[in-house]
C-alpha positions in Angstrom: 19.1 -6.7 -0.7 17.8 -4.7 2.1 17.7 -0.9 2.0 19.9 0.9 4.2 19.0 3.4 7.2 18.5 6.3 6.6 19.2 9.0 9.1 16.5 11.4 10.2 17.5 15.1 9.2 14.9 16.6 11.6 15.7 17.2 15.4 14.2 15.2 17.9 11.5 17.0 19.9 12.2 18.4 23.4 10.8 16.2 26.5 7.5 17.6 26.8 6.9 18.3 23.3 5.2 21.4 22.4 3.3 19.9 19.6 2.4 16.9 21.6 1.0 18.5 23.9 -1.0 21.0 22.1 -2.2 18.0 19.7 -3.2 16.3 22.7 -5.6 19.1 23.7 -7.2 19.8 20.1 -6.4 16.3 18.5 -9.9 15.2 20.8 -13.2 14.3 19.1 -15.4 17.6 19.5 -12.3 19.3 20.7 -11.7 22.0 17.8 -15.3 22.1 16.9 -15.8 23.5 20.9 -13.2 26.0 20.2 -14.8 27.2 16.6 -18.2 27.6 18.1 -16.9 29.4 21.5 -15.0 32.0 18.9 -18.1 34.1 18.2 -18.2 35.0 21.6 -19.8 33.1 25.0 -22.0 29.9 24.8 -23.8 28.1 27.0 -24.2 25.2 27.6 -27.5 24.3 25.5 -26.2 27.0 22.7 -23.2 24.4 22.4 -25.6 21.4 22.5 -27.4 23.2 19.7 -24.3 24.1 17.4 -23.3 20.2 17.7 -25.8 17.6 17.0 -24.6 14.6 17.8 -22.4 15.0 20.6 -23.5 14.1 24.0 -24.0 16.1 26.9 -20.9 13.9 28.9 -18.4 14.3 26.2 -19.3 18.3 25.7 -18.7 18.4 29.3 -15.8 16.5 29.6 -14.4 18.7 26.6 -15.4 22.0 28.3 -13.4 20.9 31.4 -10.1 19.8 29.7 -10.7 23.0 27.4 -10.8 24.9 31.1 -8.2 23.3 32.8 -6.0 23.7 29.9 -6.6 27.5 30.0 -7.9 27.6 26.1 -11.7 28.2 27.8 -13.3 30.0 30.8 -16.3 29.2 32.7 -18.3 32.1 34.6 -21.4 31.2 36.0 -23.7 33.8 35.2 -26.4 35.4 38.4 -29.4 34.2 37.0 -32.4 32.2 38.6 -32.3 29.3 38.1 -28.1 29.4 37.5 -26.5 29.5 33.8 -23.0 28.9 32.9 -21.0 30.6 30.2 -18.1 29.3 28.3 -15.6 31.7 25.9 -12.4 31.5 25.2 -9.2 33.0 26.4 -6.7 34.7 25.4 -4.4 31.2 24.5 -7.6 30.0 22.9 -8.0 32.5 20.5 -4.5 32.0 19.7 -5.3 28.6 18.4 -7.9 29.7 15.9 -5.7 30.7 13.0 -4.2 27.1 13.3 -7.3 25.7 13.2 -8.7 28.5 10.8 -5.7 26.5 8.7 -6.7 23.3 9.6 -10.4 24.1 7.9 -8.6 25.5 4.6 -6.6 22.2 4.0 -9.7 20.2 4.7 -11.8 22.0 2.1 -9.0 21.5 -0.3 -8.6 17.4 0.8 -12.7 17.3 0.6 -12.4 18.9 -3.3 -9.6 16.7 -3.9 -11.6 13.1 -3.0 -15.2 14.6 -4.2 -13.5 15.4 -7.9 -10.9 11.7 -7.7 -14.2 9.9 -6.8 -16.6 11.7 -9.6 -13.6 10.9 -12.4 -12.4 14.9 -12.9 -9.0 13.9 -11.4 -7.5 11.2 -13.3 -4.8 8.5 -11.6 -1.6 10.8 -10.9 -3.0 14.0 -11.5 -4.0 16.7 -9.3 -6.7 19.4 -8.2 -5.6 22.9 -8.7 -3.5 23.4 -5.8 -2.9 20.2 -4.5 -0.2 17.7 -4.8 -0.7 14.6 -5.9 -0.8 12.0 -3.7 1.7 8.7 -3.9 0.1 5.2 -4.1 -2.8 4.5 -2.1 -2.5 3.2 1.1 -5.0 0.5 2.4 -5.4 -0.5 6.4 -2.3 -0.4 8.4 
């Protein structure tokens, strides 16, 4: 017998989603980490090279010029010989810290949660302090 249709209680997002766009800008790979770093105040380039080992010098410029012509980051190019640039955030980046701030606190919870299911302290169906239990595991989609 096959299970009816349900209907979907939540309203369907606006054209131009809100949340689709902004997931669009900090959903990138290096994307958030960018905006974590530039919150202590201006970076250069190098400083940001430093901060993330691993990421290239093409993709951490192609994320500092989304990041600039989204508005989350500026870049001022400072009067020095030979030239250095400067990257901090604006106003409407530091407005998406506390998300991602947020973002960081769920993770550390989800990193507990799999470091205590895969060491045996969580038994099947039960668990950590603070989080829900999961349902069934999901393999590959």
């Amino acid at each position: 017998m096959a299970l009816r249709m349900r209907k979907n209680k939540v309203a369907a997002p606006l054209p131009g989603c809100p949340l689709t766009a902004c997931l669009s800008l900090i959903g990138g790979a290096w994307t958030p980490n960018i905006i974590w770093y530039l919150s202590g105040g201006p970076r250069r380039f190098s400083e940001l090279r430093a901060d993330l080992p691993g990421i290239s010098s093409k993709v951490l410029t192609q994320r500092l010029r989304e990041l600039e012509q989204s508005g989350v980051a500026s870049r001022q190019v400072l009067p020095t010989s030979p030239p250095s640039v400067e990257y901090s955030l604006t106003v409407l980046g530091h407005e998406l810290l506390p998300a991602i701030r947020s973002i960081v606190e769920i993770g550390q919870k989800l990193k507990s949660h799999q470091e205590g299911r895969q060491a045996g302290s969580c038994p099947e169906g039960q668990a950590a302090p603070g989080i829900r239990a999961a349902g069934p595991r999901i393999s590959r989609l």
